[in-house]
C-alpha positions in Angstrom: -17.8 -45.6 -14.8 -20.5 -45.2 -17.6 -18.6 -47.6 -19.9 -18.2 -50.1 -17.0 -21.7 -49.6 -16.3 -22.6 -50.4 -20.4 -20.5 -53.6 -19.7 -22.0 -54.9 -16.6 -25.4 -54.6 -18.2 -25.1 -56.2 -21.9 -23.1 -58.9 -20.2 -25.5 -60.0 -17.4 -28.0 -59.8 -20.4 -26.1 -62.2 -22.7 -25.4 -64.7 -19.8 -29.1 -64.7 -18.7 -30.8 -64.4 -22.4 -33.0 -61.3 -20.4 -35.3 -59.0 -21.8 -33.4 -56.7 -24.2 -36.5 -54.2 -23.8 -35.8 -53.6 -20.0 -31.9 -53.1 -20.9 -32.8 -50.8 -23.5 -34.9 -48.8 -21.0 -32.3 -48.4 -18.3 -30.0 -47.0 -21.1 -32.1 -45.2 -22.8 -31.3 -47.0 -26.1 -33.0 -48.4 -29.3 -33.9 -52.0 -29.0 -31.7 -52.1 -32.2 -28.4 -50.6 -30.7 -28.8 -53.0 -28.2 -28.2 -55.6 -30.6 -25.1 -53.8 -31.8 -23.8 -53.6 -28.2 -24.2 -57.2 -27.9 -22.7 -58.0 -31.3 -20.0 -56.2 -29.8 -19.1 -57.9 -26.8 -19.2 -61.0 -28.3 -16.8 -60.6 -30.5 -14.1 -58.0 -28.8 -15.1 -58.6 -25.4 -15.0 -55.7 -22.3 -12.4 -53.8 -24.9 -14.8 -53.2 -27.4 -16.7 -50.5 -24.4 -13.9 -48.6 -24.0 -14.5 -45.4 -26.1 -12.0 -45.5 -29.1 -10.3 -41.9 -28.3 -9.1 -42.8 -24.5 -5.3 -42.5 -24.3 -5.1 -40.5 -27.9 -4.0 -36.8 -27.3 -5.6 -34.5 -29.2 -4.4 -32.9 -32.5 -3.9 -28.7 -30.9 -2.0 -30.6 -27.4 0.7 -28.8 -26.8 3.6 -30.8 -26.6 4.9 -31.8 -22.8 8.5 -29.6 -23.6 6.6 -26.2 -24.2 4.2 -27.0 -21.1 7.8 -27.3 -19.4 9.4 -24.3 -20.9 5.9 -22.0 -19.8 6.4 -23.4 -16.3 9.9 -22.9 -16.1 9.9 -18.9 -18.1 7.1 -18.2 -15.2 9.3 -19.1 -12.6 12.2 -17.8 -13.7 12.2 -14.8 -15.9 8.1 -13.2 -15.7 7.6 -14.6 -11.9 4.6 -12.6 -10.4 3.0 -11.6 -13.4 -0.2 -11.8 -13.7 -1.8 -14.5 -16.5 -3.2 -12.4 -18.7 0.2 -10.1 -18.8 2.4 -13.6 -18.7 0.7 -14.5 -22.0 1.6 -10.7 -23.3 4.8 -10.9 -22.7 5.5 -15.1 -24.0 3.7 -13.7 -27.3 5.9 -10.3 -27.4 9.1 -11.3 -26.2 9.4 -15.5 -26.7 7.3 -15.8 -30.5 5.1 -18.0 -27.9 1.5 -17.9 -28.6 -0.8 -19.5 -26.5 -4.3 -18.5 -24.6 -5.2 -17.5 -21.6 -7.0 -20.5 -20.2 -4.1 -22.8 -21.6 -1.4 -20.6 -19.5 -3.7 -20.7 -16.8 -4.4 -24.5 -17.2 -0.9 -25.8 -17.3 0.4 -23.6 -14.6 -2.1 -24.9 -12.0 -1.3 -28.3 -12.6 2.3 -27.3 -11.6 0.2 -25.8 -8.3 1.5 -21.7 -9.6 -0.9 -19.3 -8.6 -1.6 -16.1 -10.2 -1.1 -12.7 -7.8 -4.4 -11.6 -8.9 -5.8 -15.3 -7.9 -9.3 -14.9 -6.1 -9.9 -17.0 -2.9 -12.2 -19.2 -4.3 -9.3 -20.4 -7.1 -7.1 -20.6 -3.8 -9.7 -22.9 -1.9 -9.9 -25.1 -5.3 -6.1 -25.5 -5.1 -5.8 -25.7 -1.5 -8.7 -29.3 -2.5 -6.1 -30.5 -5.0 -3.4 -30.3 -3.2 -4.7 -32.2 0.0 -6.2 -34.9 -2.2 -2.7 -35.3 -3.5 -1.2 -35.1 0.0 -3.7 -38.3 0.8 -2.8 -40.3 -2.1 1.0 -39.2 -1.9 3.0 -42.5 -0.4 6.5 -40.8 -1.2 7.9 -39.0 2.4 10.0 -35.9 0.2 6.9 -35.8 -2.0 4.4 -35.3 0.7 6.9 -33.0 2.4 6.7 -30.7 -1.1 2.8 -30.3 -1.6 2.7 -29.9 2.1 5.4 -26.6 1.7 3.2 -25.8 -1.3 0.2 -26.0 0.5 1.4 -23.6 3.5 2.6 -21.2 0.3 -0.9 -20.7 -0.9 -2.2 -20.4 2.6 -0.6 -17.2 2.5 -0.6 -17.1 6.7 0.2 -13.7 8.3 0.4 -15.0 11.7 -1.6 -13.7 14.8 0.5 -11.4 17.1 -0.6 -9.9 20.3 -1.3 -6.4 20.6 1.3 -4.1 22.1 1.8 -3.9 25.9 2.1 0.0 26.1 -0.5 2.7 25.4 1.6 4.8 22.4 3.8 2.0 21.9 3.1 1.5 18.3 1.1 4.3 16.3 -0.2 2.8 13.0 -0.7 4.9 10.0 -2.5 4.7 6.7 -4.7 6.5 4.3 -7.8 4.9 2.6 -9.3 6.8 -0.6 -12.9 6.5 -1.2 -16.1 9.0 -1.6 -16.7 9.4 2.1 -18.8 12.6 1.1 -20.2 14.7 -1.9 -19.3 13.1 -5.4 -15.3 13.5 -5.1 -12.6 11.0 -3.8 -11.1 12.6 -0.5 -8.5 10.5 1.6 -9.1 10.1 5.2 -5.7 9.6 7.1 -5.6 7.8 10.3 -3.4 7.3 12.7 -4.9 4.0 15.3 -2.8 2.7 18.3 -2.1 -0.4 18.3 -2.5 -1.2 22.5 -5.9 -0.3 22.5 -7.6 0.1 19.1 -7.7 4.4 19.8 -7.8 6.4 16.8 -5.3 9.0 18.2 -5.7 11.0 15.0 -7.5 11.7 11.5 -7.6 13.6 9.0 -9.4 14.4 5.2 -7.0 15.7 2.1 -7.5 15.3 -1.3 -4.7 12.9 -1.8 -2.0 11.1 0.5 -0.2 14.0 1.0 3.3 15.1 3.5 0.8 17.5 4.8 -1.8 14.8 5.8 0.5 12.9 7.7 2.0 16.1 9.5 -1.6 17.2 10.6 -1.8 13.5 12.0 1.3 13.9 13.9 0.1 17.3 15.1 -3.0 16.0 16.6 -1.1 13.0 17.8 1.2 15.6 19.7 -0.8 17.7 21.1 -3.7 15.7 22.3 -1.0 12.7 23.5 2.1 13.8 23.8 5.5 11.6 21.5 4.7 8.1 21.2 7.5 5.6 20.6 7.4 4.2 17.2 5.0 5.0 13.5 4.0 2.0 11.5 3.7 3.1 8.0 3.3 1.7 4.2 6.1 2.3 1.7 4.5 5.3 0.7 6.8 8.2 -0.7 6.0 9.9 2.0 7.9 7.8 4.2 10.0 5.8 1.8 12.8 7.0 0.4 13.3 6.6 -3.6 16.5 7.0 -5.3 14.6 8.0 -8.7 16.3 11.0 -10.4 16.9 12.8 -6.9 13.7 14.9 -5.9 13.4 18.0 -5.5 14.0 19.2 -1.8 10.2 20.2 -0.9 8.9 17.2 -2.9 11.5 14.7 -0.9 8.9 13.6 1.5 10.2 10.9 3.1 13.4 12.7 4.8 11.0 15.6 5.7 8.9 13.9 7.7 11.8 11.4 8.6 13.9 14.4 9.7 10.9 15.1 11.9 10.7 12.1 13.4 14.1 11.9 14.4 14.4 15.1 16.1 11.3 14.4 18.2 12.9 10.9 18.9 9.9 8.8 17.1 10.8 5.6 15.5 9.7 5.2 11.9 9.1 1.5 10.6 7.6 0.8 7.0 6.3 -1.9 5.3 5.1 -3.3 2.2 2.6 -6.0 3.5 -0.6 -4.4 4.5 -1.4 -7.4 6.5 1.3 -6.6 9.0 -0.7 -3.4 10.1 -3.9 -4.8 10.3 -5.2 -3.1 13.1 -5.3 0.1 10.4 -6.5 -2.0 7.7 -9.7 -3.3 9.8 -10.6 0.2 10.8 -11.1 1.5 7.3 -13.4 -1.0 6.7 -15.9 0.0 9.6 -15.3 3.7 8.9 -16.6 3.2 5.5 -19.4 1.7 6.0 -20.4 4.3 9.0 -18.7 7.6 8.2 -19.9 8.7 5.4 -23.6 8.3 6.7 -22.5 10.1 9.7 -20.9 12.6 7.6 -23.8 13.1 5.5 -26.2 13.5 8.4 -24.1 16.1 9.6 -24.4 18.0 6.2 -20.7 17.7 5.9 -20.8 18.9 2.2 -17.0 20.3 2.2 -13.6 19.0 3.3 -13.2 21.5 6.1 -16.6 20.7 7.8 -15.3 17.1 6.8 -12.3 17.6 9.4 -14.2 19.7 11.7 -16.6 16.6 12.3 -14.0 14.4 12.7 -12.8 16.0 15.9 -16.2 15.0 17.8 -16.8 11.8 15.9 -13.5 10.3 16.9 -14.2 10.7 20.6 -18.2 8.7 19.5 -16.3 5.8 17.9 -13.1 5.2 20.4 -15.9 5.1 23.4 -17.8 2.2 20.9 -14.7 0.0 19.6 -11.4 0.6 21.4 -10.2 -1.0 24.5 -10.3 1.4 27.9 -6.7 3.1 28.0 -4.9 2.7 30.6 -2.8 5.5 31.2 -0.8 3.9 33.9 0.6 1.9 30.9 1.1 4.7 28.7 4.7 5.6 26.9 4.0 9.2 25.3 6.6 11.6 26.3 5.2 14.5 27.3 4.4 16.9 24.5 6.5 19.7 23.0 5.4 23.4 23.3 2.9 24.4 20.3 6.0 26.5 18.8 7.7 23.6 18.4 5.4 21.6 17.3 4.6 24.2 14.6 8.4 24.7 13.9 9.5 21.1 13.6 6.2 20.3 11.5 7.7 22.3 8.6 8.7 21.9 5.0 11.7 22.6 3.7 12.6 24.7 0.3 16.0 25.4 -1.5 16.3 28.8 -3.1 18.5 31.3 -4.3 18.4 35.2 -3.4 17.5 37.2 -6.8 19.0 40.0 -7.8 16.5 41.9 -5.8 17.6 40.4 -3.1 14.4 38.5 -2.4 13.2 35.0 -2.6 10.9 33.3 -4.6 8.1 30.9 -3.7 5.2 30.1 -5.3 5.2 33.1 -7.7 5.5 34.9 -4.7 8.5 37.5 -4.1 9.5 37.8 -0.1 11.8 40.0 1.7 14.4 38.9 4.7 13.2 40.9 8.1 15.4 40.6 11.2 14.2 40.0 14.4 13.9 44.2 14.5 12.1 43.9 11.4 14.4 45.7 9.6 15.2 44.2 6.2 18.7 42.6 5.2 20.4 42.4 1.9 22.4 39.9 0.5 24.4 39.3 -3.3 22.7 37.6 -5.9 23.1 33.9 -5.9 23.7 32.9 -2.2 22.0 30.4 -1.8 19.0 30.2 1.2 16.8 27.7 2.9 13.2 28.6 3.0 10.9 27.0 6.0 7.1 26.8 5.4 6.0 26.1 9.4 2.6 23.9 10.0 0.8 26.9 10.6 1.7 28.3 7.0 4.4 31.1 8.3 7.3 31.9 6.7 11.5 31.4 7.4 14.6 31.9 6.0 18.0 30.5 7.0 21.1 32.0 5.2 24.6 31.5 6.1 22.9 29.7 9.2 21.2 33.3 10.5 17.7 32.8 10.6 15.2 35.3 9.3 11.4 36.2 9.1 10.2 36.4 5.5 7.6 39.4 4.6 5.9 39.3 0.7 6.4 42.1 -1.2 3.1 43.3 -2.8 3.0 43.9 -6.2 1.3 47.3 -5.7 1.6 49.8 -2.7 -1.8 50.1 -0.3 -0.8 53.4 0.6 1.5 56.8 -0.7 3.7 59.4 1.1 3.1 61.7 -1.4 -1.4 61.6 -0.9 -2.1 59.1 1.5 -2.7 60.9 5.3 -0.1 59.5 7.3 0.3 60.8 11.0 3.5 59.8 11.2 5.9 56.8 10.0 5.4 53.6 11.4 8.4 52.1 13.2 9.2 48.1 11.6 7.4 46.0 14.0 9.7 43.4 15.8 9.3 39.6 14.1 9.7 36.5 15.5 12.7 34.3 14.3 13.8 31.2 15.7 17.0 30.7 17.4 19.6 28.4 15.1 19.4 25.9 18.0 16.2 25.2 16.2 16.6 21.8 14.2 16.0 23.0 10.5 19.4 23.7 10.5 20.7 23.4 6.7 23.7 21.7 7.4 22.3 19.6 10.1 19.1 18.4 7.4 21.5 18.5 4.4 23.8 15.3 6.7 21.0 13.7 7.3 19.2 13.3 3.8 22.8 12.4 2.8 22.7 9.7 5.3 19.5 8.5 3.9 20.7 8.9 0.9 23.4 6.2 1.4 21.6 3.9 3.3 19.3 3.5 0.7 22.1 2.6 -1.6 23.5 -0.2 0.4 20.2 -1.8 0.7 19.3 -1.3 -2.7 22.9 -2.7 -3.6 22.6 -5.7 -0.7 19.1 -6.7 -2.5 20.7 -6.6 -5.5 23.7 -9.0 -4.4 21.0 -11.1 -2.7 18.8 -11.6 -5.6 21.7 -12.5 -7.6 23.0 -14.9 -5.3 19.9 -17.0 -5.3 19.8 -16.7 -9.2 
């Protein structure tokens, strides 16, 4: 537009003999390089404003077969890497060297966003495309960038809220400083009917024993709700990566726990599909911790100990009246089984002093008498760590109390003033009906176990169909 502009002036100059001052002054030119420019028209004409470097490529352009060969290694072999690493790796593994902003150039003109793209690269791309769309005057063409378009939209469509009070429990930690100068991470468990937090929780990490004291609160203030709506978190996911250890498999414990108190468990990877969680983090944290600190909540425990009367405060300001009418928790289970099923399961093997070891602890097997029992070195045992921190042992599927042997005596029979022997006090032991039954939870993780493999093995086969 600036050379046509150039033209339009020097020729209605030339053809009117005008003042070459005012031409000069509109330009912002010498008198004297007016006099070139019109030396120049006359003899090449309208060509001779066209700047001399339009439709010459520059010397460092890289040629149109690597720009081809970037776009078609991204989509093939390094798809969803980021930019920055997707140059790493063409330097490291393809002898390719080329920058940043040239990767990045070149695979936005082929309309290929990076992961890590912000929105306001999306909103540029999002203009492109639909000034393309316009101009497009091929049907398959326009049907392309419009498919490309919906891609970068990136929609998670609305969906109404469940019908049922308990319905649909959605779970997820956040980590942040909601207190003091440490990170601590508040686990929630929100309905999705009504927007009720039904439970929380403060730990120092995402933890099994988080989630349990979520489902514990969920119980006993609710009663069994119908379904958990989780992330693909360890703790609910299972990983087949070098088979865990039995008390670190997270995922079938609180699975297993699930399933005997008839709760479905659904995860997912896209946080967007629990959204109702996802919104609440954001109001809690920019409320909670001023609550917290005006409560002088300076420790986790006063933490959680707030949380019980500031969840009833924020439910009566943002979620929808329940309906209990409408509700579809099962009546909750007695606090012993609550506490029983809560639990957290260890494999060990009976010593030679016929104890067990936990924690560089040493413990004992006590009937339901309280009398101890004796078994050979090496059988193996199942120990149960309850919610409220007690001690089991099953063996040979016979259930026992466990009792820590102190590593030095409190009293003597030989100088200590003893009245008279104490009989063994009687201890309480679950029945085997109880559901941490080994064999029953050793079926089950097996189970797991192999369904993970065939969906592992069915991705696999998919992915290399479509390859």
């Amino acid at each position: 537009m600036k050379e046509l502009y150039h033209y339009t002036l020097i020729k209605q100059l030339v053809d009117s003999k005008g003042n070459k001052k005012r031409v000069a002054l509109k330009l912002g030119y010498t008198t004297r390089h007016i006099n070139r420019l019109i030396s120049g028209y006359k003899s090449h004409g309208k060509s001779f404003f066209v700047h001399g470097n339009v439709g010459r490529k520059p010397a460092h352009t890289l040629p149109e077969t690597t720009k081809q060969l970037i776009i078609d290694l991204y989509n093939t072999k390094y798809h969803e890497a980021n930019f920055l690493h997707f140059t790493e790796l063409l330097a490291e593994h393809e002898n390719l060297i080329v920058s940043e902003n040239a990767i990045r150039t070149i695979l936005h003109q082929a309309t290929i966003l990076s992961p890590m793209a912000t929105k306001a690269v999306k909103k540029r791309m999002k203009a492109q495309l639909k000034r393309r769309i316009d101009a497009s005057t091929s049907t398959p063409e326009t049907k392309r960038l419009k498919k490309e378009l919906f891609l970068i939209d990136d929609p998670h469509p609305r969906r109404p809220r469940c019908a049922y009070f308990g319905e649909m429990i959605q779970m997820d930690a956040s980590e942040f400083i909601w207190f003091g100068k440490e990170i601590y991470h508040l686990h929630v468990g929100i309905d999705d009917s009504t927007g009720t937090i039904v439970a929380a929780y403060f730990d120092k990490q995402e933890t099994l024993h988080g989630y349990y004291s979520l489902l514990h609160q969920t119980l006993t203030n609710y009663g069994i709700p119908y379904m958990f709506y989780t992330d693909k978190r360890t703790v609910f996911e299972y990983k087949l990566k070098n088979k865990p250890a039995l008390e670190n498999d997270t995922f079938t414990q609180f699975s297993y726990a699930c399933h005997q108190l008839g709760i479905a468990l659904k995860t997912t990877s896209v946080p967007q599909a629990k959204g109702r969680v996802e919104r609440v983090f954001k109001t809690l944290q920019s409320r909670l911790p001023i609550e917290l600190r005006l409560a002088d909540a300076t420790n986790v425990e006063q933490a959680n100990s707030f949380l019980n009367s500031y969840i009833k405060k924020f439910n009566s300001k943002f979620a929808l009246q329940v309906n209990f009418n409408k509700s579809v928790f099962e009546k909750q289970p007695s606090d012993r089984k609550i506490n029983l099923t809560l639990a957290v399961l260890t494999k060990r093997i009976i010593d030679n002093g016929h104890c067990l070891r936990l924690d560089n602890k040493y413990y004992r097997l006590l009937n339901r008498n309280g009398f101890p029992e004796y078994y050979h070195k090496g059988t193996p045992a199942l120990i149960i760590k309850a919610f409220d921190g007690s001690l089991f042992a099953s063996v040979h599927e016979k259930m026992f109390s466990l009792e820590e042997i102190p590593l030095q005596e409190q009293t003597s029979l030989n100088f200590s003033m003893l009245p008279f022997k104490k009989k063994p006090t009687k201890r309480y032991v679950p029945s085997m009906s109880h559901p941490w039954r080994y064999h029953n939870f050793k079926s089950f993780v097996e189970k797991q176990e192999q369904d993970k493999t065939n969906s592992f093995e069915e991705t696999a086969y998919s992915i290399a169909i479509r390859s």
